[in-house]
Structure formats: C-alpha cells, structure tokens
C-alpha positions as CSV (number, residue, x, y, z in Angstrom):
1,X,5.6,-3.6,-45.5
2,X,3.3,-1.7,-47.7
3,X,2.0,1.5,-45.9
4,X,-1.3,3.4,-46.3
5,X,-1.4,6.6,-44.6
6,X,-5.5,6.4,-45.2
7,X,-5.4,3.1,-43.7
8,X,-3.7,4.0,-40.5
9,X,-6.0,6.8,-40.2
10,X,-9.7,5.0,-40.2
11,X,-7.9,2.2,-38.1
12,X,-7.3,4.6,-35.0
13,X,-10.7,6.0,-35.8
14,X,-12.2,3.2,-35.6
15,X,-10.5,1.5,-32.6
16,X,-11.6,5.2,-31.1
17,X,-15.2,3.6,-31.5
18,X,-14.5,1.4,-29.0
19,X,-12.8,3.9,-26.6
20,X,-9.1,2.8,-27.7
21,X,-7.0,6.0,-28.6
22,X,-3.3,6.1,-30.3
23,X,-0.4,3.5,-27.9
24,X,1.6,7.1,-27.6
25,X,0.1,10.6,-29.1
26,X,0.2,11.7,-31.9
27,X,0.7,15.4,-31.0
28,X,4.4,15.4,-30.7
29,X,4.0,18.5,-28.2
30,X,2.1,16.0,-26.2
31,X,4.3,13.0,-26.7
32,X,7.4,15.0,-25.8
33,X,5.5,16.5,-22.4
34,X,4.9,12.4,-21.2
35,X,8.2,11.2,-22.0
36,X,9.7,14.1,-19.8
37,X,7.9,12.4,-16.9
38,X,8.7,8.8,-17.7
39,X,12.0,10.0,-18.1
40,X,14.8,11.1,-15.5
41,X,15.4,14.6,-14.9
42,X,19.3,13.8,-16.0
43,X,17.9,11.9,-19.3
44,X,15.3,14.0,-20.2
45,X,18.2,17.0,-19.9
46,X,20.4,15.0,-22.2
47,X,17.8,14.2,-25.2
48,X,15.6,17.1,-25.4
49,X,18.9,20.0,-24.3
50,X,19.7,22.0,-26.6
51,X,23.0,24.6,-27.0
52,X,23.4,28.0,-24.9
53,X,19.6,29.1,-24.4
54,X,18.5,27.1,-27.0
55,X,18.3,29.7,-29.7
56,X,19.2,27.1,-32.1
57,X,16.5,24.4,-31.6
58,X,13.9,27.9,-31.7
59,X,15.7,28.5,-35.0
60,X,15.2,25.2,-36.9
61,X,11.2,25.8,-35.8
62,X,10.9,29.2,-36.5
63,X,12.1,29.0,-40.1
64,X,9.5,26.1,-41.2
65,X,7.1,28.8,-40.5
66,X,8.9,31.1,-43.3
67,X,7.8,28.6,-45.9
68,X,4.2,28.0,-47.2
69,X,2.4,25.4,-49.1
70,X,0.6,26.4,-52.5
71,X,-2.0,23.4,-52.9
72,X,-3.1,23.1,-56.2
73,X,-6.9,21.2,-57.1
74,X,-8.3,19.0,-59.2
75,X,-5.0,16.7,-59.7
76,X,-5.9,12.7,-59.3
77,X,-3.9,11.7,-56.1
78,X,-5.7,8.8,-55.6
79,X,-2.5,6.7,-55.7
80,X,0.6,8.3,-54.2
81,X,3.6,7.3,-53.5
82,X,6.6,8.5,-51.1
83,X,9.3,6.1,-52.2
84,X,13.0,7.2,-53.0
85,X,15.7,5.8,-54.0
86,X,19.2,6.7,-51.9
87,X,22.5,5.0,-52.7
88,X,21.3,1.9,-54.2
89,X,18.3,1.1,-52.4
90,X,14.6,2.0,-52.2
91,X,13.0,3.3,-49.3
92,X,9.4,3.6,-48.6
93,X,9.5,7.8,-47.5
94,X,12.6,10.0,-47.8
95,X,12.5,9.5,-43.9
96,X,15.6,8.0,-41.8
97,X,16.3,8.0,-38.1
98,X,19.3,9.8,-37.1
99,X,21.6,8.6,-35.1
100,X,20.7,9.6,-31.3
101,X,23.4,8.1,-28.5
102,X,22.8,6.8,-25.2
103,X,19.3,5.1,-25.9
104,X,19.3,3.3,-22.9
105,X,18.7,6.8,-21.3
106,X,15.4,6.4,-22.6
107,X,14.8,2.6,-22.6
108,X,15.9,-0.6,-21.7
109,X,16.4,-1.9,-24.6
110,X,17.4,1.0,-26.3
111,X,19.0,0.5,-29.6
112,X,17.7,-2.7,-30.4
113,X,14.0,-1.4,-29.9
114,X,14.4,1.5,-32.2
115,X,15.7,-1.0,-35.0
116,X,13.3,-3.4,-34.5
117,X,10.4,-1.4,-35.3
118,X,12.3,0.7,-38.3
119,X,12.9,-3.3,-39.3
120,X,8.7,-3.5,-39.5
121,X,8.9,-0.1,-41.7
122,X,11.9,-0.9,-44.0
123,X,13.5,2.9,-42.5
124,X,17.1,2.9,-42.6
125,X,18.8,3.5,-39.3
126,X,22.0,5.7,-38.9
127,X,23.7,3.5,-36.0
128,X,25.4,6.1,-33.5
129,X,28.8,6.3,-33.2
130,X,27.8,6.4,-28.9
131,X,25.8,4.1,-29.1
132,X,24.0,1.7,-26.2
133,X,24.4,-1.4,-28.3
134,X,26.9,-2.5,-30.3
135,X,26.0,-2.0,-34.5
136,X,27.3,-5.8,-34.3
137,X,24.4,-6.8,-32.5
138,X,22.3,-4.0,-34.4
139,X,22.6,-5.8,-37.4
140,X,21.5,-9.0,-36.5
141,X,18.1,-7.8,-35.3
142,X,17.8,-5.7,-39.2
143,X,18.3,-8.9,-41.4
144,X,18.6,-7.3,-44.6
145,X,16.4,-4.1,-43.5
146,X,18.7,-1.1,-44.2
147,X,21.2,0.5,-41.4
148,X,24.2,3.6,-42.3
149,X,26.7,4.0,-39.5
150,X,27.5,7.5,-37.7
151,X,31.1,8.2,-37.4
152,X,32.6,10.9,-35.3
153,X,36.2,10.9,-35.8
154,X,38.5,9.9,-33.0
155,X,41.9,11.2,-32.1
156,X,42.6,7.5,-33.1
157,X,43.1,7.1,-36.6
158,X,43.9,3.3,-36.0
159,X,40.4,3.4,-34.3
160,X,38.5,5.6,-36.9
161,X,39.3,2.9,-39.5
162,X,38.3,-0.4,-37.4
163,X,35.0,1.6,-36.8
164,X,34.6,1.4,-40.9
165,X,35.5,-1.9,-41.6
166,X,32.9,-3.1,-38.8
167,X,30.5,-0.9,-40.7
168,X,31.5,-2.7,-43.5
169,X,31.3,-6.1,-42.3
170,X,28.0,-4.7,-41.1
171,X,26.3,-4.3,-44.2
172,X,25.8,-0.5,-43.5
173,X,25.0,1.4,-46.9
174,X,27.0,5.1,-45.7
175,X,29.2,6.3,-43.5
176,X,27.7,9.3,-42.0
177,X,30.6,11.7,-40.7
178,X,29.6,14.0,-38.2
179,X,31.9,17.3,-38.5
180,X,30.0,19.2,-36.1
181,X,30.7,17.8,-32.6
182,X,34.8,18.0,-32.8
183,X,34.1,19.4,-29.1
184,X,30.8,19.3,-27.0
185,X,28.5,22.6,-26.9
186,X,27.7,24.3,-24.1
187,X,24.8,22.2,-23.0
188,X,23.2,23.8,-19.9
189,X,20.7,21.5,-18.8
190,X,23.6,18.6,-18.6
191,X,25.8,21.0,-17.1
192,X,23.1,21.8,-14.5
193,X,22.6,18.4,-13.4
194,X,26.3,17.7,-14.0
195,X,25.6,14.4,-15.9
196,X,27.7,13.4,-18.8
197,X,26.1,9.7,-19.1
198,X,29.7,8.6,-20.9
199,X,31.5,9.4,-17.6
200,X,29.2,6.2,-16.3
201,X,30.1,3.8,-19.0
202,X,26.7,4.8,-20.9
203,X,26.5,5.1,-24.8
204,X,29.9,3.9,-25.7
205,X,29.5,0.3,-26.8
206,X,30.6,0.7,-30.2
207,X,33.9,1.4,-28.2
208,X,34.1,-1.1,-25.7
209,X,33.1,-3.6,-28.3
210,X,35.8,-2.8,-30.5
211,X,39.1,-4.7,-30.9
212,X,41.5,-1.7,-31.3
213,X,40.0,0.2,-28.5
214,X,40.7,-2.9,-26.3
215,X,44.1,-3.0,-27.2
216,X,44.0,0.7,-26.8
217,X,43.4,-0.1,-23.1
218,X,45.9,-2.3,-22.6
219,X,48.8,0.0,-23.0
220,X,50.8,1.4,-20.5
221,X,48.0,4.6,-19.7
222,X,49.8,7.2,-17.2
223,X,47.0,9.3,-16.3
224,X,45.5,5.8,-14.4
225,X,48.7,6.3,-11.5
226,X,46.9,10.0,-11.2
227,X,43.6,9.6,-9.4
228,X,42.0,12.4,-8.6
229,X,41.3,12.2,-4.5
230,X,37.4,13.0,-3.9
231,X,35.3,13.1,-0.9
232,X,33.2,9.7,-0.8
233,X,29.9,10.4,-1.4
234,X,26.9,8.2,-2.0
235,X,26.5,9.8,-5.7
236,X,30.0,8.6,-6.7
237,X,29.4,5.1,-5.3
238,X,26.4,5.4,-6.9
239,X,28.2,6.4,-10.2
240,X,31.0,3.7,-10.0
241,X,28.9,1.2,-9.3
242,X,27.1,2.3,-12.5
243,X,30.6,2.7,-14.8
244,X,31.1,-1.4,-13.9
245,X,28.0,-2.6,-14.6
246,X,27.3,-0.5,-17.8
247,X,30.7,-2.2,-19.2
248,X,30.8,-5.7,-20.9
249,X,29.9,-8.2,-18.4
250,X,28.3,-6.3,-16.1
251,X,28.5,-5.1,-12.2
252,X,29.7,-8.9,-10.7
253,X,32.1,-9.9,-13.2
254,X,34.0,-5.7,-13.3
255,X,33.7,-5.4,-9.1
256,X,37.2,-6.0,-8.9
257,X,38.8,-4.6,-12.5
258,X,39.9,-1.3,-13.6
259,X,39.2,-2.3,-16.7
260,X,35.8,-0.1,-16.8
261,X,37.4,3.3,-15.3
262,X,40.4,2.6,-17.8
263,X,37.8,2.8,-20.7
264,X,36.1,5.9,-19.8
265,X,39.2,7.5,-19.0
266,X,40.4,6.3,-23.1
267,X,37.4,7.3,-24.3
268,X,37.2,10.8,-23.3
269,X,41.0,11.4,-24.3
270,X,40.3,9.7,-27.4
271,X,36.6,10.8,-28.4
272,X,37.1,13.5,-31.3
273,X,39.3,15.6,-32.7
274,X,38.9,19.1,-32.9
275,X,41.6,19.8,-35.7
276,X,40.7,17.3,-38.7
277,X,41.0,19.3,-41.7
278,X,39.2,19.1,-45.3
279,X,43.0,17.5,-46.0
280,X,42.5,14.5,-43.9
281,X,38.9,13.3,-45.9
282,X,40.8,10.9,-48.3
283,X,41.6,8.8,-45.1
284,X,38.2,7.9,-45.2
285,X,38.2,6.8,-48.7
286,X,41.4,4.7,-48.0
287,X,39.5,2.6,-45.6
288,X,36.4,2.1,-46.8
289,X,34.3,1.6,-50.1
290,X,31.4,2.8,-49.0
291,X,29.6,6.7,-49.5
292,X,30.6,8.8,-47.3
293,X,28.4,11.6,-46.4
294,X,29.6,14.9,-44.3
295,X,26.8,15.4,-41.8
296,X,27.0,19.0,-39.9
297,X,27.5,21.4,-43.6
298,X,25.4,24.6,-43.2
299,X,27.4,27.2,-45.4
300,X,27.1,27.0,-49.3
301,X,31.3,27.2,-49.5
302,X,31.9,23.6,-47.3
303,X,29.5,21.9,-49.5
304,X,31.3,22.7,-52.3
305,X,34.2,21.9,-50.9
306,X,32.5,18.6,-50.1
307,X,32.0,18.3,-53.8
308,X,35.5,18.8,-54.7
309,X,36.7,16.8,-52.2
310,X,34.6,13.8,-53.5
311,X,32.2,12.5,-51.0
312,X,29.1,11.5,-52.0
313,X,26.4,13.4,-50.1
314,X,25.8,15.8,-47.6
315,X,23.0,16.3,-44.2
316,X,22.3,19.8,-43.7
317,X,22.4,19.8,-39.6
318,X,23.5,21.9,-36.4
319,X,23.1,19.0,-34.7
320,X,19.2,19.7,-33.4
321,X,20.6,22.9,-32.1
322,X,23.1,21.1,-29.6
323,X,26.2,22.4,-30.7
324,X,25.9,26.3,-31.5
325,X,23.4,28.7,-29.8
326,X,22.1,31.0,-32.1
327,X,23.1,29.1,-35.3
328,X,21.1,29.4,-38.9
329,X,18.3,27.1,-39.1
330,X,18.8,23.8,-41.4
331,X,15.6,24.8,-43.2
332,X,17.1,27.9,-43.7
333,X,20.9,26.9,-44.9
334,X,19.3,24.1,-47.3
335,X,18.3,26.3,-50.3
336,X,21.8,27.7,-50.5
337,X,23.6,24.1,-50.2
338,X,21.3,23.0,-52.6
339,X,22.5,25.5,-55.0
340,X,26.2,25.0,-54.2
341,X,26.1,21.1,-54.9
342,X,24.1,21.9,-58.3
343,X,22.4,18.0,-58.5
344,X,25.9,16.6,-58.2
345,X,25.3,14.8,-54.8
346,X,22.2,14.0,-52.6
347,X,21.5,16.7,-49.5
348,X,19.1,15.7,-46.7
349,X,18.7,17.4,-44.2
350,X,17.5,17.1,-40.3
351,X,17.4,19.2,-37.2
352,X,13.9,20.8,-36.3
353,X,11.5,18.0,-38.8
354,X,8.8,17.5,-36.5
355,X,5.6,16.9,-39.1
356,X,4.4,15.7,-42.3
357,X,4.3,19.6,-43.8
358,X,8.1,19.5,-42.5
359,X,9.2,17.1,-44.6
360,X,7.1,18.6,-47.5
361,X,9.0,22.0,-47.2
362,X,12.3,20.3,-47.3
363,X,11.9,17.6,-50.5
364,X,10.3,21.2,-52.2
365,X,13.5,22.9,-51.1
366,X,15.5,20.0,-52.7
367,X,16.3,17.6,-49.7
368,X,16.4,14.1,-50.8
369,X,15.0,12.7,-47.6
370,X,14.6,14.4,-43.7
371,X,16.5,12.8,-40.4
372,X,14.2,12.4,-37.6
373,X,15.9,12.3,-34.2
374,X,14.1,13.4,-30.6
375,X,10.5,12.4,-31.4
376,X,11.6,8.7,-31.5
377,X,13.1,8.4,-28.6
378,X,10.2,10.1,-26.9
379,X,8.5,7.1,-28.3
380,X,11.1,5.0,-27.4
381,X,10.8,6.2,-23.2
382,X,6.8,5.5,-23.7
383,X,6.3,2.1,-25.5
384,X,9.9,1.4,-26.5
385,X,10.0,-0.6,-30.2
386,X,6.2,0.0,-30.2
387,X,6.2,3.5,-29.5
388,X,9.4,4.2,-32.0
389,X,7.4,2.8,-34.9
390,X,3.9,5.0,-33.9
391,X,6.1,7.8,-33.9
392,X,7.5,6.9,-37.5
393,X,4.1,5.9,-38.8
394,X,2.9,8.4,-37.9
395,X,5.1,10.9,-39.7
396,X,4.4,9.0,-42.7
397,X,1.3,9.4,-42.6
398,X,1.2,13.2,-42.0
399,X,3.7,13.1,-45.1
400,X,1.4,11.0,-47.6
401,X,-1.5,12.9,-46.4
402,X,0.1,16.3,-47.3
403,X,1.7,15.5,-50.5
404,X,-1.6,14.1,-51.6
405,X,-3.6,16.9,-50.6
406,X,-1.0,19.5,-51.9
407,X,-1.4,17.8,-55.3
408,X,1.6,16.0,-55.4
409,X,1.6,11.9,-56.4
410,X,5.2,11.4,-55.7
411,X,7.9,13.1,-54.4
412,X,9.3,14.2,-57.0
413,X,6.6,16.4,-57.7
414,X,7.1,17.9,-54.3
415,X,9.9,19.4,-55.6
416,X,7.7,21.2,-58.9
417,X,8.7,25.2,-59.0
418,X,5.3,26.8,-57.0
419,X,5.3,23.8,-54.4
420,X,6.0,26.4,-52.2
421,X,6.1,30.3,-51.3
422,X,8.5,32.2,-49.0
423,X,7.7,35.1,-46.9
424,X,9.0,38.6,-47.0
C-alpha cells in the first residue's frame, strides 16, 4: 500500500473535527499506560519486564538522548521516500517487527493479528521462535507479504534443523538467530508473580506443531515416572487446566493425556543451549539456504567474527534490556559494529526505538533498518490487528515527517556525514 505520512496526519485532524481521536494513542507513553490496565498483572510483567532493575531498558533510552539532529533548510523534500531494500526485497521503511513470544498474553488472536495488519503495510515480520501460532499458519494469513523466522537454538540439533526447513518451506526471507537468550535473565517482575507462561503450554506452538518435537515426545522420557508431589491448590488446577487446553486440541480432547505435561516438560529441557560456540555456525549453513543473521551482537570483536564466520547480517540488540541489567545501550554499541563490519553485511538494530527521530539516529549511525517490539503489542492488547498497524503507521509517519524536515529525501541521505551531532 502506498503510505503518506502527510496524509495520515490531516486525516486524524480531520476526523478530530468531528470529535473522533486516534483508535489507540499515539503517545506511546500513553499507549503503554492503557495496555497495562487491559492487560494482566502476570502479562503486562512478562512484555513490558525488563532485566535486574531495569538498567538496561533505561540504557537503550538514555543514549538516544546523546544524539542530535542537525536540520539543514531550503532542501526540496516535497517527495520523500523511506523505502530500502534488505535481502532481496523492497520494503516501504527500514522498519520490521521483532519477534515478541507469547502474543496471546496480549490478545486473542495474537500472532495472526500482528501479521495481518503488517500484511496491510507490506512490514516484514520476524516469526518468534515461542510463538502463539504456528509460522505455518502465519504464512498463510501474509500471502506473499514478507515474514523472517526467529531461531533460538535448541539443545536439539535434530530440532534446530526441522525449525529451518519449515522456515523454508515458509517462504521466510532470514533466519534471525538469537545468541542472547542461551539462558533466561533475571526477570523480577516474572519472578514476583512467579509466572513463566511456557510452564502453561503458552508461546510454544512452533514446538508442539513440529514433527521432530512430537517424536521427541514419544520417547521413553524418565523424568515423567518423577512427579514432583505438591499441595493441591486452586492455582495449580487452575494452571493444569490451562497447560491442556493451550495444547493442540484443546481442554476436552487433552483432559485425559499426558501428552500436554510431557511437552512442557521437553520443552524446557530442550529450549536452548547455553554452550553453542562460534564453531557450531556452519550447522546453520548446512541446513538451510537462506541469510542468516546473528541477533544479540553488541561488541565490535563478535561482529567481526560474524564476518568471518560468513553470515550475512547482524541486529545490534540486548534483547529490550531483558537479558543483562546494566548492559551498553544498542544505540550506543551500533557505531562501533558498524565500523567492525566495514559495509560488508547489513546491521539493524532494535532495543529502545520508540519514535520517528529514533529511527533517524540509527539509519544516520549506519543501521539498515530498526526492530520494533513492545509498542505493538501494546497495540495489539488495545485494538489487536487494528491497533498493531496504528502503532506501525504511526512510526512511519513520525519517520517520513522527520527525515523530511531534517532535509533528507531518502534514507540514504540520512546517513550524510552532519546528519547528526554527539554530545560531550
């Protein structure tokens, strides 16, 4: 669809004519403050948590703020445009959705929602590896509307590789490998409510609809003759009746199987591997065709030994500061990866992109494109595939606006030496 950031704007002012504001705000301070209360306290906790105290998510803000825009006049931007090409394919902004798990936490219809309305915008979406809805049934909704797949790698190797060649068969563009979550972070708000959504059958579909990991199940598991005796409580009912109806088939058809406490029980032996080495990348490379992109790089020496080793692109990331309290900011690692890769590979980057200047700052520090992750699914728990493409039009918007008033037709001349000024 062709996309007018000027457009969008008078039509909201002029729906505001006849009392009609924005379906969800546009403020994404706001936004974030009404999801919370559509939300449950235990969801809520698991989108918008961060690492430790949170030092991390404060970081990836905080070091926007070190970077300033130097508008320059009298330029025509009459015409702009925000498209890139990325692996093949051209997209209307350098903006994709990241891969965020457990969607149903915010919606009912969760995944599909969110790539429905990218579908409307022709933004790629980075299926999650924990995903609510199988990438299967992900794809059919896109058509021919781009889609990458995120993989975290699995103590299964057998596994990893069916995950690949479904991507595959998918028509997913990437692999996105995410190197940063080999073990959870300390996440206090989960740990304070004690909620692990996986535990209840939530966000692993990509498992439960996949062949190997069924055949995983069916052998001979010893840990399922140890069970754990626990006082009876109405929570745990509570919680088994969720893990049976979350799994294929729902409640009815699981009231009697093991079946869904065997896959949660696989899932979390299986779910990543803390000790995959740079050694074990060409295992990617023997199962599939497609680029594969090391998500998680923040220090100049990994992404150039993610040049050597031969992938094809990089996401600067800590994860939305879920993984390591107190890590470097993306915003502020980027410059330094940028250097390191020297034009041989694409770097985008996400973690802390809330606003049109955000993405500005990162194209002029030499980000192909910018990963958007929590503000959707704040959308998402308002207004669900409605609300997910406000949220993404209006980012656009705020982009297209910004370039064009910072004298920049395209984005390539975002990236113009003087586009922007550090402090200090």
């Amino acid at each position: 669809m062709k996309f007018s950031a000027v457009d969008l704007q008078k039509d909201i002012y002029i729906a505001g004519m006849g009392g009609k504001k924005p379906l969800i705000p546009v403020d994404l301070n706001e936004l974030e403050t009404l999801a919370k209360a559509r939300m449950s306290t235990a969801a809520y906790a698991y989108v918008a948590g961060g690492a430790g105290i949170g030092t991390s998510m404060l970081n990836n803000r905080e070091g926007f703020n070190q970077y300033r825009i130097v508008p320059r006049m009298l330029r025509d931007v009459s015409e702009r445009d925000t498209s890139i090409e990325l692996f093949g394919q051209r997209l209307p902004a350098p903006i994709l959705a990241s891969p965020v798990g457990v969607l149903d936490l915010a919606h009912r219809e969760a995944d599909l929602a969110v790539v429905r309305a990218l579908k409307e915008l022709g933004i790629p979406m980075i299926f999650s590896n924990q995903a609510s809805v199988s990438m299967e049934d992900c794809a059919a909704e896109l058509g021919d509307s781009p889609r990458w797949f995120q993989l975290y790698w699995s103590k299964s190797n057998d596994l990893v590789a069916s995950f690949l060649q479904r991507a595959e068969a998918c028509d997913c563009s990437a692999i996105t490998v995410t190197l940063d979550t080999t073990m959870l972070g300390w996440r206090i708000q989960d740990l304070d409510q004690a909620y692990l959504p996986f535990l209840r059958g939530k966000g692993i579909a990509q498992y439960t609809s996949d062949p190997v990991f069924q055949r995983l199940l069916d052998e001979p598991d010893p840990t399922m003759a140890v069970t754990p005796k626990r006082q009876l409580t109405w929570e745990l009912i509570r919680s088994v009746i969720a893990l049976k109806a979350n799994y294929p088939g729902g409640f009815w058809k699981n009231l009697r199987s093991d079946r869904p406490l065997k896959a949660v029980r696989k899932f979390v032996s299986i779910y990543s591997r803390p000790s995959i080495r740079w050694e074990e990348l060409p295992f990617l490379r023997e199962h599939t065709s497609l680029p594969i992109i090391l998500k998680g790089i923040l220090h100049p020496d990994d992404a150039r030994k993610a040049v050597d080793a031969g992938v094809d692109g990089i996401i600067c990331s800590n994860h939305g500061g879920r993984q390591v309290d107190g890590a470097i900011s993306t915003i502020e690692a980027l410059p330094g990866i940028i250097e390191a890769v020297n034009g041989q590979i694409p770097v985008l980057m996400d973690s802390g992109v809330r606003c049109g200047a955000d993405v500005l700052k990162a194209l002029a520090l030499g980000a192909k494109a910018v990963c958007i992750g929590r503000p959707y699914v704040y959308g998402l728990a308002l207004a669900g595939q409605a609300g997910v493409e406000a949220v993404f039009k209006h980012l656009m918007a705020d982009f297209e606006l910004n370039m064009g008033l910072a004298g920049c037709t395209s984005v390539e001349e975002c990236r113009a030496p003087g586009v922007l000024k550090r402090l200090g």
